[in-house]
N, C-alpha and C positions, 0 to 999 in steps of 0.2 A: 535420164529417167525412163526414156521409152524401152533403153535397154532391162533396166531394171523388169518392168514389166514383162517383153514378150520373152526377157528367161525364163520368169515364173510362171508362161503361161507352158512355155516349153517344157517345162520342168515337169506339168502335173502328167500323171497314168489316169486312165480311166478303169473305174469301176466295174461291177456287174451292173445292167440295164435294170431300172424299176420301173416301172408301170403300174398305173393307178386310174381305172376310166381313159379320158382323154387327155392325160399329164405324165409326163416322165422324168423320172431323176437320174441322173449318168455319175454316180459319186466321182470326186475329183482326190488322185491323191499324190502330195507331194514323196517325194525320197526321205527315210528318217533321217538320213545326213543335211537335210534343207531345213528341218524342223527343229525350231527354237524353242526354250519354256520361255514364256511369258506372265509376267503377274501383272496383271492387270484386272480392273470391275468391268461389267457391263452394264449396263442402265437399268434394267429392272432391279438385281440384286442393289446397284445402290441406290435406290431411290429406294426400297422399301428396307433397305437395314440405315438409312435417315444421311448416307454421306454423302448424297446428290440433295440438291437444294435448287429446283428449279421453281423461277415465278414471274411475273408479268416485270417489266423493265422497271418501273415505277405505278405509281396508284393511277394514272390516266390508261397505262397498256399501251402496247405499240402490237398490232398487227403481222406484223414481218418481225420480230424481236420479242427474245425472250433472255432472261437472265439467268446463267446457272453456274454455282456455288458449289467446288467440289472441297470437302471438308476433308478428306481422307487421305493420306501417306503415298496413295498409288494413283495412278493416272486410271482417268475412265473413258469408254468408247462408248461411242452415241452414235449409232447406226441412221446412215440417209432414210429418212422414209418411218423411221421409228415414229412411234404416236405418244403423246403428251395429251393430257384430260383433266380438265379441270380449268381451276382461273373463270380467266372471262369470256375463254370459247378453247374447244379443243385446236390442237396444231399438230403437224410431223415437220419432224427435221430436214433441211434442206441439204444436207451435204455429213458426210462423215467425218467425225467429231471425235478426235484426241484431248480430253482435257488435261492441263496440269498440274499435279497433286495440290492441293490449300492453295487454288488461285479463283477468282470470279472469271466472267468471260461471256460474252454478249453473243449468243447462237442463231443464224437465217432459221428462221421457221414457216410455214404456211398452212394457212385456217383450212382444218375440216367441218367445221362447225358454221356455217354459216346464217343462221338465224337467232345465233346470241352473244350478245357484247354486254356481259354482265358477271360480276362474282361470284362462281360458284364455292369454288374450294381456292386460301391463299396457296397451297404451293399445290405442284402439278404431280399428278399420278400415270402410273401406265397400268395397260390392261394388258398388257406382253405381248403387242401386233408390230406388224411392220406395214404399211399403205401397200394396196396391190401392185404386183410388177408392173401393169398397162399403167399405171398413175407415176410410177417413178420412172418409166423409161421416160414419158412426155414431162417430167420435171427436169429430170436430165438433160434434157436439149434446153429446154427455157433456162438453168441455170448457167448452164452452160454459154448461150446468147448472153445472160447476164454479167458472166463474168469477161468477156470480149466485148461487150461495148462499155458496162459502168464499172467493171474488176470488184463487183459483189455477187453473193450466191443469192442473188432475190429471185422468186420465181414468177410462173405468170398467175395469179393468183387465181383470174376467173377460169384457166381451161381446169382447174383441180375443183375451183367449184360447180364447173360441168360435169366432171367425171361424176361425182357425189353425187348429182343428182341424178344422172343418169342412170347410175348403180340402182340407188332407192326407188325409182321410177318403173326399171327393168322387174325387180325382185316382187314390185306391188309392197315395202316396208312402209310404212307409215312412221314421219319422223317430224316433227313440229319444227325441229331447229335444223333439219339439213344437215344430220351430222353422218359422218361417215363409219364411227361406232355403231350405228345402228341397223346396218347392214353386216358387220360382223357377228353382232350379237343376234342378229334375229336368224343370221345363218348358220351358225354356230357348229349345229348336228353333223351338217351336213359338208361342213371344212373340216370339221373331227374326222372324218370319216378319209380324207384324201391324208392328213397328216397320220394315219394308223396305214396308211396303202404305202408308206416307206421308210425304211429304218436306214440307220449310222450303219456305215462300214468302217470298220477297226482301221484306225488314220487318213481319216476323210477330211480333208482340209479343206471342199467344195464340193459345186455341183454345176452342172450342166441340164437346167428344166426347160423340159419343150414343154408346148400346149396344143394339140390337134392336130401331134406328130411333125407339127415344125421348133427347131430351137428359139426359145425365147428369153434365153438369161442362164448366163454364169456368176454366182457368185463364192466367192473364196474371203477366206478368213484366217487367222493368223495363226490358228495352230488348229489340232482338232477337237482338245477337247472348249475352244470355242466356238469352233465351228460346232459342233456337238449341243452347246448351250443355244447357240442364233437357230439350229435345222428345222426347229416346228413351225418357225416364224415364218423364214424362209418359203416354206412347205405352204404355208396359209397366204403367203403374200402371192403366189402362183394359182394356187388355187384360187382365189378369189375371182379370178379372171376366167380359169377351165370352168367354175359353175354354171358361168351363166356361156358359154358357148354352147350353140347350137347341138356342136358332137360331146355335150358333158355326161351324155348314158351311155358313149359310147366306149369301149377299147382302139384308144389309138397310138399307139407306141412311135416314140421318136427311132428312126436308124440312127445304128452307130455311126454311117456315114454322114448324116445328116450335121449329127452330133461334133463330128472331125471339122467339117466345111468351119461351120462356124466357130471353132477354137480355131482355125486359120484365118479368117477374117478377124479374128481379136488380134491374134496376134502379128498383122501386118497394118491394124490404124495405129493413125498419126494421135500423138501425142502432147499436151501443153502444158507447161508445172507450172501453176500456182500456188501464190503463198494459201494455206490451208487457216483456216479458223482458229484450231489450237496448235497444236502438236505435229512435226513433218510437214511435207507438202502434198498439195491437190491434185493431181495427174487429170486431167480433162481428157479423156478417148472419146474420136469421135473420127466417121469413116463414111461413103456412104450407104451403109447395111448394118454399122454397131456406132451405137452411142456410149457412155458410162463413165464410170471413172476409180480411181483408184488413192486409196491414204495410202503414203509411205512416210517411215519413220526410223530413222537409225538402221536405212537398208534393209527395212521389213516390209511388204506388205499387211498392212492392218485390214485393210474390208478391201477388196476388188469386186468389181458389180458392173456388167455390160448387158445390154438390153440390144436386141436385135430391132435397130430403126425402124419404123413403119415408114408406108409412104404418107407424103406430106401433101402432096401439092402446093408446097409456099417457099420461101426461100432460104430453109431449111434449119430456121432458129428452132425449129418444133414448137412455134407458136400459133395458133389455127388462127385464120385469115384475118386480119385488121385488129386482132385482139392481145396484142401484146403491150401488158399492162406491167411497168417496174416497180414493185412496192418498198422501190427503196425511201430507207430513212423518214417512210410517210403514218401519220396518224390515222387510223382508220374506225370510224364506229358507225356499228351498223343497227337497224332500228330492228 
């Protein structure tokens, strides 16, 4: 498997440089002879044409668990980090998710929502986000931890409901229930504005985003024109991060060199296949400078997604000090 991966990392050309403020996009593109059609859904489209069927596990709710019901002929992908809204408190997905056509299947989730445990809406809706890259690279290491000691994708539940409040805190949002919607929403103008600072390139099947001119995240997709459908998400889930940096009025473009280092550093960490949630297997990367990980499926890459490590100072679960909490298989309600 780890070969599988550092082909495809090898495989890709880069693009023309984009720059936007203090964010940059390096499009990623594979060879047409590597590119596959693909028929497959993606989570918005099926949740709103009704063939995704996601809702709380049962009428009590599980915290870490959520239940989703794919009705449809074709398999659907449910991107790590994707947001789910509604139920009895909002959640994002904890790992990338192959469902298989007319089957149920029990998906790792984790609350953004932390000041409500109660029914809003029976099944769950999207608002078409992805949780910011700084929130999923530090999930990534926690699931990761989780999956080498309990072999489940549970994450650390409170450093995510740090992040949230952090965010809300920083921006001055006013949010009664601690939810992480409401720093998207109340940002809105202002993420619009970084996802119009970069367009598609004609068979982009990835990208390369820095933030204040250092590399901060590659992610790749299975073809382009879904890479094409994920690019705004992508775009917003980066930006989330360059708003609130210090240099976000500023122009600071990533180098290309910059850009190459770390597609060399992907492509020499070590590697760990686990069994995946639905569909293919888990690819765990992890290194000391990249985190991430990778769905494969029938010898595809479906979503690749690495995060440039921060420093830690701990012993390197990416769990911030004394707080590593597993929410596996646990009941959680909050007042």
């Amino acid at each position: 498997m780890k070969k599988i991966v550092a082909d495809y990392l090898s495989n890709l050309e880069m693009g023309p440089v984009q720059n936007h403020k203090n964010m940059t996009m390096i499009p990623l593109l594979l060879p047409e002879s590597a590119i596959r059609e693909i028929d497959i859904l993606l989570l918005d489209e099926a949740v709103d044409r009704g063939l995704l069927v996601i809702t709380e596990i049962d009428e009590a709710g599980s915290v870490p668990e959520l239940k989703a019901d794919n009705l449809s002929d074709k398999k659907i992908l449910i991107l790590d980090g994707e947001e789910l809204v509604g139920a009895k408190q909002n959640r994002i997905v904890n790992t990338t998710i192959l469902l298989p056509p007319k089957e149920s299947i029990i998906i790792p989730v984790s609350c953004v929502e932390q000041g409500r445990w109660h029914q809003k809406t029976e099944q769950f809706n999207t608002e078409k986000r992805l949780s910011p890259s700084k929130m999923r690279q530090k999930k990534s290491s926690s699931v990761l931890h989780s999956l080498s000691i309990f072999g489940d994708f549970s994450s650390n539940q409170s450093e995510i409901w740090e992040d949230v409040r952090e965010r809300i805190e920083t921006t001055g949002i006013k949010s009664e229930t601690m939810e992480m919607a409401s720093f998207f929403r109340d940002n809105q103008d202002r993420l619009k504005k970084y996802q119009q600072g970069f367009q598609f390139v004609e068979g982009q099947t990835g990208a390369i985003f820095g933030l204040d001119g250092n590399a901060a995240g590659i992610e790749c997709l299975c073809s382009p024109d879904i890479f094409k459908a994920i690019m705004p998400k992508l775009i917003e889930s980066y930006a989330a991060d360059a708003m609130i940096s210090n240099d976000s009025k500023k122009v600071v473009p990533m180098s290309l060199k910059e850009a190459e280092s770390f597609l060399d550093m992907a492509k020499d960490a070590p590697c760990k296949v686990n069994s995946s949630v639905g569909l293919g297997k888990d690819i765990r990367i992890s290194s000391r400078k990249v985190i991430g990980h990778a769905l494969v499926h029938d010898q595809l890459i479906y979503h690749l997604s690495l995060f440039r490590k921060e420093e830690e100072g701990n012993n390197g679960s990416g769990r911030s000090k004394g707080r590593m909490q597993s929410m596996r298989s646990r009941r959680i309600r909050l007042i």
